[in-house]
C-alpha positions as CSV (number, residue, x, y, z in Angstrom):
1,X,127.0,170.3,22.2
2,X,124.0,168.9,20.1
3,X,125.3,169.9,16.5
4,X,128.0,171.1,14.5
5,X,128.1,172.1,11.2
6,X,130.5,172.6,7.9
7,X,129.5,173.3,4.5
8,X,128.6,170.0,3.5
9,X,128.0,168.1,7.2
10,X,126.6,168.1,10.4
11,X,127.6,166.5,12.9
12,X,124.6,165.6,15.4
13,X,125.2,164.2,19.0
14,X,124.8,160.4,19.2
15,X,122.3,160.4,22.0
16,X,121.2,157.5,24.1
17,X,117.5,157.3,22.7
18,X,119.4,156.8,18.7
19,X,122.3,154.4,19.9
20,X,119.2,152.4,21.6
21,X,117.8,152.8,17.9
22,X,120.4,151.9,16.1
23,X,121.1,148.4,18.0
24,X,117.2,147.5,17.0
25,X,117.7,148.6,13.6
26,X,118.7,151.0,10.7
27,X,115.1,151.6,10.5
28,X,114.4,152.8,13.7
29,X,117.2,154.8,13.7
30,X,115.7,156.8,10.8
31,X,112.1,156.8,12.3
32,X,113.9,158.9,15.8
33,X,116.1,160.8,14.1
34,X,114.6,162.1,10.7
35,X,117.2,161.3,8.7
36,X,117.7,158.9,6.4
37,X,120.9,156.1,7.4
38,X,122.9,154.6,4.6
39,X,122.4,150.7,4.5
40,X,126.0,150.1,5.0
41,X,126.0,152.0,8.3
42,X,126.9,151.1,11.4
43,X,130.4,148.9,10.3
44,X,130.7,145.7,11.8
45,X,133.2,147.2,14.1
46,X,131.3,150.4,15.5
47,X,127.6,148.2,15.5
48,X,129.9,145.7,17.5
49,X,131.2,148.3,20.3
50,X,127.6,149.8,20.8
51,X,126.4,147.8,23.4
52,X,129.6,149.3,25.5
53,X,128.9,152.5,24.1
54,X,125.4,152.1,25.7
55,X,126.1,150.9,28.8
56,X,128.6,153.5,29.6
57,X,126.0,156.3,28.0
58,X,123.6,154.9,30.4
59,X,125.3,155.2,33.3
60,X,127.0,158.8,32.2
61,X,124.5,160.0,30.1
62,X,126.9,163.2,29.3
63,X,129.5,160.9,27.8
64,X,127.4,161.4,24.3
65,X,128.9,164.6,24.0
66,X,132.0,163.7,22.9
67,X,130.5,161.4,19.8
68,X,128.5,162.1,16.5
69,X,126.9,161.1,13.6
70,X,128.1,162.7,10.2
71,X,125.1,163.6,8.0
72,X,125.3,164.7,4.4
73,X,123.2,167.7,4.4
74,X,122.8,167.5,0.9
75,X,121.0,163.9,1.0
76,X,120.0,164.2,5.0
77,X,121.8,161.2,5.4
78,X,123.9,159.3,8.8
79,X,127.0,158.5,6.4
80,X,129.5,157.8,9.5
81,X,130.2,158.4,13.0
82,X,133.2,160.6,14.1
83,X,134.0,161.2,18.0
84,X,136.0,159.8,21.1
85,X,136.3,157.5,23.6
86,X,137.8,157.7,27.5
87,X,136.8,160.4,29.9
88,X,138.2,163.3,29.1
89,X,136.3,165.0,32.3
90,X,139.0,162.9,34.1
91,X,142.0,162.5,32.2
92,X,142.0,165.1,30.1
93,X,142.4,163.0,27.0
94,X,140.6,161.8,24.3
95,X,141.2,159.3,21.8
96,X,139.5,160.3,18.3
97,X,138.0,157.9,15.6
98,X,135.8,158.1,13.0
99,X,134.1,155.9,9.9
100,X,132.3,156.9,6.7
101,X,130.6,154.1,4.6
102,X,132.5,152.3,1.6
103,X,130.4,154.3,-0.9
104,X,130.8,157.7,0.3
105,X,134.7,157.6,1.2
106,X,137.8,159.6,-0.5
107,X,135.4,162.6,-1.0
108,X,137.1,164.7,1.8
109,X,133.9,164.2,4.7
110,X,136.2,162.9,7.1
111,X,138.8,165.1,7.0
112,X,135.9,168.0,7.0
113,X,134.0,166.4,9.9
114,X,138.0,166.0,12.1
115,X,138.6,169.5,11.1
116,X,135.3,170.5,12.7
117,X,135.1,168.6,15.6
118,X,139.2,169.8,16.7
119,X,137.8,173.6,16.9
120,X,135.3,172.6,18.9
121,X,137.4,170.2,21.1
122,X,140.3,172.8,21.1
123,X,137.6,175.2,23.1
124,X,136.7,172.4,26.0
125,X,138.4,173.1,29.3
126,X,138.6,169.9,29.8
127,X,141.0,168.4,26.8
128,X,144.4,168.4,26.9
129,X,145.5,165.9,25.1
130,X,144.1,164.8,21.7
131,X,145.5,161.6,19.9
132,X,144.5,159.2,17.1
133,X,145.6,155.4,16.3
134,X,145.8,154.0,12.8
135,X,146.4,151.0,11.4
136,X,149.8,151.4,9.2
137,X,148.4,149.8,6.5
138,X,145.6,152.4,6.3
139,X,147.0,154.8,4.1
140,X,143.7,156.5,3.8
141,X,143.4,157.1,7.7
142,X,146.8,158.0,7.6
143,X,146.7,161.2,5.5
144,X,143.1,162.6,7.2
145,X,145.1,162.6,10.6
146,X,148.3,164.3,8.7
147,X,146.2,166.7,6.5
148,X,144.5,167.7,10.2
149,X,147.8,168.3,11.4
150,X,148.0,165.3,13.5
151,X,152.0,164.3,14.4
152,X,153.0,160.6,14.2
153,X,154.5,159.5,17.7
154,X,156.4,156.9,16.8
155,X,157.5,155.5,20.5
156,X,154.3,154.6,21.2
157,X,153.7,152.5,18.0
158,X,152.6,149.0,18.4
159,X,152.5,145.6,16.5
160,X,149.3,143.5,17.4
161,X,148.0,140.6,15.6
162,X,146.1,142.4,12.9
163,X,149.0,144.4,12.0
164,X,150.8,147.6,13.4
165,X,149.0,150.2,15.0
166,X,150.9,153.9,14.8
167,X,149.8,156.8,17.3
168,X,149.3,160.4,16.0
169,X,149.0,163.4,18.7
170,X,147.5,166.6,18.0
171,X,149.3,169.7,19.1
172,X,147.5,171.6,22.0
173,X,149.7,174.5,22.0
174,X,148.7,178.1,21.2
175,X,149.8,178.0,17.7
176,X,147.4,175.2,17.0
177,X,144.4,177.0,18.5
């Protein structure tokens, strides 16, 4: 896939040579890439899950595909990641998710960046199912996946420890496409 692009993003493939980057540090990242990476990126969360993601990538270097890095075109900048996880060569499903740093949130990237990546996921054989978890008390999460015309599925909500996590499905039919 390599890149996508909207008016003010692109969304670059995370490749294994810039996860193995980011892991050693912001700065290498930047020196590999060419672009610049805001201090606050990776979250705690995503920086923890990278040595998974690496593993995995390493041993199905294709799986990088399906995850990317949100740059600002107007600053050249990694602001967030936006992608999925499972294997959709497989199951046919992918599970989406997506971050953008404290200081650049609430300006519309992430529901630009979704809204770019569905058209290009809606045009892989391969997916058939698309679907998205939230936290309930993420209200901010909650309207991107509505405003990309993501449907709450509320029988397969769950309460876990950190609060309760609500499922949202994207339509696959031919109106949605």
């Amino acid at each position: 896939m390599g890149k996508l692009e909207t008016e003010r993003l692109l969304l670059v493939e995370y490749n294994l040579e810039w996860i193995q980057a980011t892991i050693a540090g912001v700065d290498e990242l930047e020196r590999v890439s060419g672009y610049t990476v805001s201090r606050e990126w990776p979250g705690i969360d995503f920086f923890f899950y990278l040595p998974y993601v690496l593993e995995n990538v390493k041993k199905e270097p294709e799986m990088t595909k399906w995850t990317h890095l949100i740059v600002l075109k107007e600053e050249n900048k990694v602001i967030g990641e936006i992608g999925g996880q499972g294997k959709p060569e497989e199951t046919g499903e992918i599970e989406l998710g997506y971050s953008v740093v404290p200081a650049y949130q609430n300006n519309g990237y992430v529901t630009e960046a979704l809204g770019e990546l569905l058209i290009w996921l809606k045009k892989q054989p391969e997916i058939k199912r698309i679907f998205a978890r939230s936290f309930e008390s993420n209200p901010h999460s909650i309207q991107v996946l509505r405003k990309s015309g993501f449907l709450h599925q509320p029988k397969y909500d769950k309460t876990e420890a950190r609060g309760k996590i609500i499922l949202w499905e994207y339509p696959m039919d031919e109106e949605s496409l």
